[in-house]
C-alpha positions, 0 to 999 in steps of 0.5 A: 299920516298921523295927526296930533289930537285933542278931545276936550273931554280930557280936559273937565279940571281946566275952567273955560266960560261958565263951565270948562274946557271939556263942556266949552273948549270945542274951538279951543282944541280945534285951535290947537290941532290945527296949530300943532299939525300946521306948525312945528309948535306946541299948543296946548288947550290950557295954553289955548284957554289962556290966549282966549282970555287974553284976547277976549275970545272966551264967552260963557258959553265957549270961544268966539272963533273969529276973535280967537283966530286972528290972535291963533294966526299971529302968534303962529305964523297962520293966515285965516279966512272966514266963509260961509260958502261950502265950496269955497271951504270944500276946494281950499281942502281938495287942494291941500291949501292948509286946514279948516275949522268948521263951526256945527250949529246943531240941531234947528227945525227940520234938521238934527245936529250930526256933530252936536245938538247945540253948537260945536267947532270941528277940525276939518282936515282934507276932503277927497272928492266930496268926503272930509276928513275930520278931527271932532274935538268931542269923540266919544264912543257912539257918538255918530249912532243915535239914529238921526245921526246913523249913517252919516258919519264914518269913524276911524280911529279919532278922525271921521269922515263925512260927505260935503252935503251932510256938513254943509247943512249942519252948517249952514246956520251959523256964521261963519260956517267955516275959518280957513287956516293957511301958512303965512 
């Protein structure tokens, strides 16, 4: 199946926070392919921008995801759930119940980000058996080849596919871990 996706570096002219959809707007694009390939509706992160703002999503350094979510769900037709327990998020995505928006908190003493070095939303898609696949909103080339990240991360294409364990311990600081998006 082919997913739609956004990289938020496509974005530098958009202001979002004090910087800009591509330096802030992670939760803004993973709010976007999650609606886009959950709903027959477009959702564009200029669109995404604009409905942070409105709801009050938006900080200075990126998007509050528990604030944004609700308003993504009610203008889209979704249900979301907030949970910081892995398996909870691993289950939901084994079974096919819908997508999921993991929040990476980087790096912090005795572990080195694999998504990011300071805090970054990612798209997680499906998991078979304990490897997820997801839509990172920052993919660059290299990005998973530095050497504290090497190995850890799979590429194929924009999706990328990593074991539970290696997640769950870049998320693990950070509330909430995961936002579960479902259809109404």
């Amino acid at each position: 199946m082919a997913y739609k996706y956004y990289n938020q570096n496509d974005y530098p002219e958009i202001p979002y926070g004090d910087g800009s959809i591509e330096t802030s707007g992670c939760g803004l694009c993973s709010c976007c392919m999650v609606v886009e390939n959950m709903t027959e509706h477009t959702f564009t992160p200029a669109e995404a921008a604009k409905l942070a703002y409105e709801c009050g999503a938006c900080d200075e350094t990126g998007t509050e995801i528990s604030i944004l979510a609700p308003a993504v769900c009610k203008r889209f037709g979704l249900t979301y759930e907030l949970t910081c327990d892995h398996g909870k998020m691993l289950q939901f995505l084994q079974q096919g119940e819908g997508m999921a928006i993991a929040n990476s908190g980087g790096d912090r003493e005795g572990w080195t980000g694999v998504f990011t070095h300071g805090g970054h939303f990612i798209v997680l898609v499906s998991a078979k058996g304990r490897e997820i696949c997801v839509m990172d909103p920052s993919m660059k080339p290299g990005k998973f080849d530095e050497p504290v990240r090497a190995g850890k991360v799979r590429v194929e294409g924009n999706m990328a596919y990593v074991d539970i364990a290696v997640l769950a311990k870049d998320c693990d600081n950070r509330y909430p871990s995961y936002c579960l998006f479902r259809k109404a």
